[in-house]
KEZATI-67965 format. One line per 3 residues: number of its first residue (from 1); their letters; for each residue y, x, z of C-alpha. Coordinates in pm, 1 decimal. Each point is the difference from the previous one (the first is absolute). Layout:
! KEZATI-67965
NUM = a = Y:X:Z; ...
! end
This chain:
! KEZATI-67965
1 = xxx = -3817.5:579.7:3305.8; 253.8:-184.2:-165.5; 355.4:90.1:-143.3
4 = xxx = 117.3:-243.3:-137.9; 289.8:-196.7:163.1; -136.0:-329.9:-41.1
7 = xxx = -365.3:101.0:141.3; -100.3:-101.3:345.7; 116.2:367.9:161.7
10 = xxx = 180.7:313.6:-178.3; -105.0:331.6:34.1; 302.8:59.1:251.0
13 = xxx = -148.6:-283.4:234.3; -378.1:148.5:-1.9; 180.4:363.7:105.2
16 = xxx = 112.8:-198.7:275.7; -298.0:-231.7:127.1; -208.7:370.5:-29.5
19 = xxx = 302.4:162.0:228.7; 14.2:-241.2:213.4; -374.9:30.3:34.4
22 = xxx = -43.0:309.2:42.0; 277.7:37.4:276.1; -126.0:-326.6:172.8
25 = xxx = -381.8:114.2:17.4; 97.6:344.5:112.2; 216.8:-158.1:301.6
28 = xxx = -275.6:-252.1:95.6; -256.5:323.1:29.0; 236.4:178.4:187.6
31 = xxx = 69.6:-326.3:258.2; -372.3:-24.7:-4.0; -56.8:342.4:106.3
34 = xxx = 288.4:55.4:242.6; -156.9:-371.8:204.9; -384.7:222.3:-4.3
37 = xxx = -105.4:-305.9:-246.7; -179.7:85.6:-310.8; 137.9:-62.2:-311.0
40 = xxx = -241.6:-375.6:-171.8; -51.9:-15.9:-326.6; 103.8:-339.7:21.8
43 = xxx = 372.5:33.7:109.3; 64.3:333.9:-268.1; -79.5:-250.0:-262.3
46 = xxx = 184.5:-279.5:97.4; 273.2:222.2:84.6; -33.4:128.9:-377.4
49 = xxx = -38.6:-345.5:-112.6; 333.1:-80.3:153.2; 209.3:278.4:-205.6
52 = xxx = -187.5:-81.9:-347.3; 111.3:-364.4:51.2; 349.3:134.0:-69.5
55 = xxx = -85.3:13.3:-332.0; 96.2:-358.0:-40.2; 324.1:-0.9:230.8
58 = xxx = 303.2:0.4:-350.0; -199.6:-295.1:-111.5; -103.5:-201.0:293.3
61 = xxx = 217.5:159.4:317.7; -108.9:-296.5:266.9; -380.3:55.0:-122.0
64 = xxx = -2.4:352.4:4.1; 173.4:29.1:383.9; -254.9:-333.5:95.5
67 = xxx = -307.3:242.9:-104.4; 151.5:307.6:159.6; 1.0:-121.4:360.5
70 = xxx = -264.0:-188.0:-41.7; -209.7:270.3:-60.6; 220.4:210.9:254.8
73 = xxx = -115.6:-227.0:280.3; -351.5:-4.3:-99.3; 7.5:378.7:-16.4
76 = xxx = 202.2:-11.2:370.3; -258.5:-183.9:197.4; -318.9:156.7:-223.3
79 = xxx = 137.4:330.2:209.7; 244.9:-12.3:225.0; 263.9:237.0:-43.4
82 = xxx = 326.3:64.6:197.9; 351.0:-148.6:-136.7; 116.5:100.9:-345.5
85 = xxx = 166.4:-200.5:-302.6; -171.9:142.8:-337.7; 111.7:106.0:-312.2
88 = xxx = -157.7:-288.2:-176.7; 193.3:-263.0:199.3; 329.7:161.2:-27.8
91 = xxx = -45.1:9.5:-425.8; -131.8:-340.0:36.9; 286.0:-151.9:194.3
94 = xxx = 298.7:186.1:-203.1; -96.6:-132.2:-313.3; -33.2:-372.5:117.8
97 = xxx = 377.9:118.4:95.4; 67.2:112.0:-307.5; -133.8:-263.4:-179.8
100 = xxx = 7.2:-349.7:188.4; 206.1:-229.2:145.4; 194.1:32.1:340.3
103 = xxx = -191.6:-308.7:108.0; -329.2:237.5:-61.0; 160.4:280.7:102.4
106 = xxx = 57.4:-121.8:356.0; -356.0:-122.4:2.9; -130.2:309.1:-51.8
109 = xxx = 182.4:193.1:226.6; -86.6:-254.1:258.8; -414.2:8.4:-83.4
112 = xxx = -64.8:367.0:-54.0; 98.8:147.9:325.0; -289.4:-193.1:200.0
115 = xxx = -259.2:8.0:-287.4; 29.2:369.2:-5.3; -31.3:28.9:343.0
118 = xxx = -324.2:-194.4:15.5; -271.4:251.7:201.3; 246.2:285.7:30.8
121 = xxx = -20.9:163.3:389.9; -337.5:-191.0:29.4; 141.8:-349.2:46.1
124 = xxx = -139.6:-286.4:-185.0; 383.1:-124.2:-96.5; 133.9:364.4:75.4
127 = xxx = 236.7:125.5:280.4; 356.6:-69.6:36.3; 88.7:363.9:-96.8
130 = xxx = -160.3:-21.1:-338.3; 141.6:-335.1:-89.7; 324.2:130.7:95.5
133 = xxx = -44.9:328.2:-204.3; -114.0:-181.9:-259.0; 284.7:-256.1:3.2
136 = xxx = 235.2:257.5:30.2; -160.6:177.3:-342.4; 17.1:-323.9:-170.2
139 = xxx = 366.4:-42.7:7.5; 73.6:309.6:-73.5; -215.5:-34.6:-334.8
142 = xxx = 126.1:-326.0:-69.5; 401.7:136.7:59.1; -68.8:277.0:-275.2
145 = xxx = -146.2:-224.3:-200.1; 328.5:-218.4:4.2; 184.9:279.3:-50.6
148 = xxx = -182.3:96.8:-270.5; 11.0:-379.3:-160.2; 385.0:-7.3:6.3
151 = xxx = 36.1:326.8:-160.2; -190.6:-103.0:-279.0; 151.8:-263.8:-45.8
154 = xxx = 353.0:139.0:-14.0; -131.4:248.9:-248.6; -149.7:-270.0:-249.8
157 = xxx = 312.4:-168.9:36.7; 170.8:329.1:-82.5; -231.8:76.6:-302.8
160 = xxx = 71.3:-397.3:-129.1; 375.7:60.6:81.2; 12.7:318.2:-225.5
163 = xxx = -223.4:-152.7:-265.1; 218.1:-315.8:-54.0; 309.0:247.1:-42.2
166 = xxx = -206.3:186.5:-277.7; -42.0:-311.4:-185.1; 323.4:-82.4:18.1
169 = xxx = 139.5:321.4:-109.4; -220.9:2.3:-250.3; 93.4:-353.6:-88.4
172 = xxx = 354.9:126.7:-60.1; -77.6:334.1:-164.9; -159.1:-233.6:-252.7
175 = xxx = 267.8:-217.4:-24.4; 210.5:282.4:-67.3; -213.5:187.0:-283.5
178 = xxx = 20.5:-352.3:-160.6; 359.3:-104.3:26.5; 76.0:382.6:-147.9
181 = xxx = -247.4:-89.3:-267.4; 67.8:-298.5:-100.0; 375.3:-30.1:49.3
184 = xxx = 44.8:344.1:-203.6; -218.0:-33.4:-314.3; 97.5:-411.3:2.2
187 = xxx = 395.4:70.9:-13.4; -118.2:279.8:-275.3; -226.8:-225.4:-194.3
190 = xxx = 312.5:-270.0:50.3; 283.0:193.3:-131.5; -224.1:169.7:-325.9
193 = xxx = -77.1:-393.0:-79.9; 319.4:-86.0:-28.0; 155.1:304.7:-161.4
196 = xxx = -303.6:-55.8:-253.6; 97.6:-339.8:-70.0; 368.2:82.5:-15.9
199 = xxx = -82.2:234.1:-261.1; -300.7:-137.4:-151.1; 242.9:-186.8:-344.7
202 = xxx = 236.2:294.1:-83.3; -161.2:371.4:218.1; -389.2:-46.4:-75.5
205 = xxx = -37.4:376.5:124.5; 171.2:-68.1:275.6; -190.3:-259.8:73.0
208 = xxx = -343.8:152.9:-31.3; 140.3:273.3:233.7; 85.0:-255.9:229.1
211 = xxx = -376.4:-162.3:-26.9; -178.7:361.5:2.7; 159.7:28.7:300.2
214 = xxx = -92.7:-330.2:114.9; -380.8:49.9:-28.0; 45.2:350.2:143.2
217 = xxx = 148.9:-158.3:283.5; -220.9:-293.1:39.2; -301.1:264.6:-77.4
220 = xxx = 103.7:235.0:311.5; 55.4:-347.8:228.5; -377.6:-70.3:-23.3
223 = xxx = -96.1:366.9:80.7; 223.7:7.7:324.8; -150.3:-328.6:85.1
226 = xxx = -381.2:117.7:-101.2; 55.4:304.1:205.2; 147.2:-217.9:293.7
229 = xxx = -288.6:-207.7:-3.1; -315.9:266.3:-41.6; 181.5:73.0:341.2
232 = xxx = -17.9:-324.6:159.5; -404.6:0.3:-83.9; -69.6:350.1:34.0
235 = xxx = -350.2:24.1:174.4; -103.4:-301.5:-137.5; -127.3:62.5:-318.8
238 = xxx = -75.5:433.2:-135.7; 273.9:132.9:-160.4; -67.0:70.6:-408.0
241 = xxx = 326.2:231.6:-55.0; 245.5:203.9:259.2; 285.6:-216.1:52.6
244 = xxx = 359.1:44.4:-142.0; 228.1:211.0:145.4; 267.6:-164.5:227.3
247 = xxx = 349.0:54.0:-198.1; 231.6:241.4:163.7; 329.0:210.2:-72.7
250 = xxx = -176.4:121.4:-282.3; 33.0:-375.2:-145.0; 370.0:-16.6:20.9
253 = xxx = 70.8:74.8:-342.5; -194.0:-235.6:-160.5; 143.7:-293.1:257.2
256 = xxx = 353.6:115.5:-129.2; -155.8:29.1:-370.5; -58.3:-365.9:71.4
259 = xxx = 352.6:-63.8:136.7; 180.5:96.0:-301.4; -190.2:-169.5:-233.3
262 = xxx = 51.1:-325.9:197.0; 342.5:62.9:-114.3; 120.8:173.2:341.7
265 = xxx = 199.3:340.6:-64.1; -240.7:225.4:241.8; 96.1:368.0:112.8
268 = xxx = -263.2:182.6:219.3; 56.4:315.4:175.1; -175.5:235.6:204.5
271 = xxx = 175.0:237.7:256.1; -204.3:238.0:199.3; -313.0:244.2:-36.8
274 = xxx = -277.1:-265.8:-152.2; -330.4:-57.5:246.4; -327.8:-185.5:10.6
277 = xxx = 56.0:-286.7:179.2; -254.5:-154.0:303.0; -154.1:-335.0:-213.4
280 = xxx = 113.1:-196.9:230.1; 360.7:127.3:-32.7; -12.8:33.1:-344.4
283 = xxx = -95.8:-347.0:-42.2; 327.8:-140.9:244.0; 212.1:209.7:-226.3
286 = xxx = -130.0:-172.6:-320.0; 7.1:-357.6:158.7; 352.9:17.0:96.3
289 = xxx = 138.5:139.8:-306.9; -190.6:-250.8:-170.6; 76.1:-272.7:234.7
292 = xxx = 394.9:104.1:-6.7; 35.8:40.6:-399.8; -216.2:-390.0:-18.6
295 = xxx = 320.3:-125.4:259.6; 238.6:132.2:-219.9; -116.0:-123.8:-318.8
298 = xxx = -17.5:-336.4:168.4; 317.9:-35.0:171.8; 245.4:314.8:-148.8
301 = xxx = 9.4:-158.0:-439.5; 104.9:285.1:-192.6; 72.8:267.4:242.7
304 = xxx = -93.9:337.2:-7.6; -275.7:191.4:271.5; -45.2:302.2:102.2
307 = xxx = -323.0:90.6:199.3; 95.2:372.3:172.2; -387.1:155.5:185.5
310 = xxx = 93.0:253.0:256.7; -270.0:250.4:126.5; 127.4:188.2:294.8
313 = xxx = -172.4:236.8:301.6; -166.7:-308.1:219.6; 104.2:-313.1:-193.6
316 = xxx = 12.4:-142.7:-339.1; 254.6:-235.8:-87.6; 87.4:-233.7:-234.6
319 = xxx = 316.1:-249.8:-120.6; 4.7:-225.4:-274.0; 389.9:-152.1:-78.9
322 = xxx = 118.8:-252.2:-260.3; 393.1:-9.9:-64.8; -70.6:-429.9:-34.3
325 = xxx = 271.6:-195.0:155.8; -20.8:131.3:379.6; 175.1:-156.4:300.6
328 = xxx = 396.2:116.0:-63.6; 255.3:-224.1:122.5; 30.1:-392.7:-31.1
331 = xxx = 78.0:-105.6:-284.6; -95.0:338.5:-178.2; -356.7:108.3:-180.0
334 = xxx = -194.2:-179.3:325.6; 39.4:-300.9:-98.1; -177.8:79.2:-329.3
337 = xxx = -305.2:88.0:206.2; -153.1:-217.1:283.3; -150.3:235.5:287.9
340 = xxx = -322.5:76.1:-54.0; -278.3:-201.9:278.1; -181.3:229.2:219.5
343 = xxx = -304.7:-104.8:-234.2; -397.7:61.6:42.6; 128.7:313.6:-235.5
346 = xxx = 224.8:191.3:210.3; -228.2:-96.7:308.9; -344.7:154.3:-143.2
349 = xxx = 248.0:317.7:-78.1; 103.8:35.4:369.7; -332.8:-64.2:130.6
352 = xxx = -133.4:277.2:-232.9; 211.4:237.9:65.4; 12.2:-62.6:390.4
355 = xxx = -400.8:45.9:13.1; 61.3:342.8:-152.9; 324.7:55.7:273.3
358 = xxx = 200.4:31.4:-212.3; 357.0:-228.3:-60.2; 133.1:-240.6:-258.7
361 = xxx = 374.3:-98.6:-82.5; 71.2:-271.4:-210.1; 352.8:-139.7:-46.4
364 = xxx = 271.3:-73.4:-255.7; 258.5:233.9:-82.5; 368.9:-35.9:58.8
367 = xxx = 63.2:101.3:-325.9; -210.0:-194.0:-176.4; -369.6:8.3:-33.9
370 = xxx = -336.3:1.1:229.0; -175.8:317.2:170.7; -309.4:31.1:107.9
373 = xxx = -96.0:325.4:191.6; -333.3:107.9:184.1; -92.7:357.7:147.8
376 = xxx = -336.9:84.0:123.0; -126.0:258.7:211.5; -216.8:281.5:-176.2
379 = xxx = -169.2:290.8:138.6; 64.8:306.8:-182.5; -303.4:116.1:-216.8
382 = xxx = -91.1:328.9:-86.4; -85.9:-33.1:-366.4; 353.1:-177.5:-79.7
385 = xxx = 126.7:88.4:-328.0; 383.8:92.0:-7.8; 228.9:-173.4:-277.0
388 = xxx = 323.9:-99.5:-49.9; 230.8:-278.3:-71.6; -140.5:-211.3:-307.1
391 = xx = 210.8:-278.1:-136.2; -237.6:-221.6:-215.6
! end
């Protein structure tokens, strides 16, 4: 007895055929006995024969239902029985249903009721009750069968509906993790080379700061992307070391760390008692801060930040502001400072922090200056440690 899927029958399909068997023989006694006939040897192995030729009905349906009421008939006239439609026909015929063509489908609905009705009530070409019965039986098998067809259809189009919108969330989670990557540590690496090279001719410690913090950066670019990627092929080849850590709130100071020593005056605060963060969460929280404090070292020059992490009863929240030139009146500090484009940035920060419901404002200030703002849902934990307000 085979298992295997790509064998001639599965273990599930010789449970059936020895069913189907068993209930057909036991019928055909019955019949037998209830007419005064005795039971041949003959007919109880053809009528075995026809429920083992089930076996081959997932991988040849018209062949399997062609030998089933074949051997039906033959077992029919051998002793003549009164009217019944078997189990063997019934598998038979809803799996060429299943599995074929309308065009064969109709066929077969059409052929088995009279072949299976070949010697029942003692007639040669059977009586008009049996073919009726039988008929009757027929449809009924094949109208499950369609049933059953559509349904599984509509679920594998269901299953290949929800995988395409895995890929494609997963296509822009990646493109996320690598536009915070890349368009982080590059700006970094950016603004050290130049403040190196500014400095190289009269500040030589300023400019091997400036290069330390260079490599650092460029050193803790590859790891992000390493650890991005030893995601993509996980499974595919056995892992040598545990992977990184994800970085989370924990991370925030050394993201500022990195703000002020790309020249960007960076205050960080925290208000509220301090918690373990979900990973997930914790990661959003880093992203954005990073994300925001990249935008403003872009767009705000020499302006001053000022990253404020909130941990409250159900939610954290956090707001990054620059005082750079914001939107004031025409003619005043606006004009100093285009509005910033709704950028693959600021849309990779809304999508993160909408898959963890939470909500994200971004917007100039009146007064001058850019705010960006996200709060996220948290459940309370039990283990939270209590602290208070920590300006960094």
């Amino acid at each position: 007895m085979s298992t295997r899927a790509d064998g001639l029958w599965t273990r599930n399909d010789a449970l059936v055929a020895v069913g189907a068997a068993a209930v057909d023989l036991t019928g055909f006694a019955l019949d037998t006995q209830f007419e005064g006939a005795p039971l041949e040897v003959t007919a109880a192995f053809l009528v075995t024969a026809s429920a083992l030729a089930l076996l081959a009905r997932r991988r040849h349906p018209v062949l399997a239902l062609a030998a089933v009421l074949v051997l039906v008939a033959v077992a029919n006239l051998t002793c003549a029985v009164s009217p019944h439609f078997g189990l063997a026909p019934v598998v038979a015929l809803y799996s060429v249903t299943v599995a074929c063509r309308p065009a064969v489908v109709t066929a077969a609905a059409l052929v088995t009721p009279p072949l299976a009705s070949l010697g029942q009530g003692g007639l040669p070409f059977g009586s008009a009750l049996s073919v009726l019965a039988n008929t009757g039986a027929a449809l009924l098998v094949v109208a499950t069968g369609l049933v059953v067809k559509r349904r599984q259809r509509e679920a594998e189009a269901h299953r290949m509906l929800l995988a395409d919108r895995a890929v494609a969330e997963e296509r822009r989670r990646i493109a996320r993790e690598l536009h915070d990557i890349v368009a982080h540590h590059i700006t970094t690496m950016q603004l050290m080379a130049g403040g190196a090279r500014a400095n190289l001719d009269h500040d030589r410690e300023a400019a091997r700061e400036a290069l330390v913090t260079l490599e650092g950066s460029g050193r803790m670019a590859l790891g992000e992307m390493r650890q991005l990627l030893d995601v993509l092929r996980a499974g595919e080849e056995p892992d040598t070391a545990p992977p990184a850590p994800q970085p989370g709130a924990a991370d925030l100071e050394r993201i500022v760390a990195e703000s002020r020593l790309a020249g960007m005056e960076t205050r960080f605060t925290v208000h509220g008692p301090v918690r373990p963060l979900p990973p997930t969460v914790g990661l959003t929280v880093f992203r954005v801060v990073q994300e925001a404090l990249t935008n403003a070292r872009k767009h705000a020059g020499n302006a001053r930040a000022h990253v404020r992490l909130t941990y409250r009863q159900d939610e954290v929240a956090v707001e990054v502001r620059d005082d750079g030139p914001g939107s004031g009146s025409p003619g005043g500090p606006a004009s100093a400072r285009p509005a910033r484009p709704a950028g693959y940035g600021l849309i990779g920060m809304r999508e993160r922090v909408a898959l963890q419901g939470g909500t994200l404002e971004a917007a100039p200030l009146d007064e001058g200056g850019f705010r960006v703002a996200a709060r996220l849902p948290v459940a309370t934990g039990a283990g939270a440690a209590r602290g208070e307000e920590s300006p960094r």
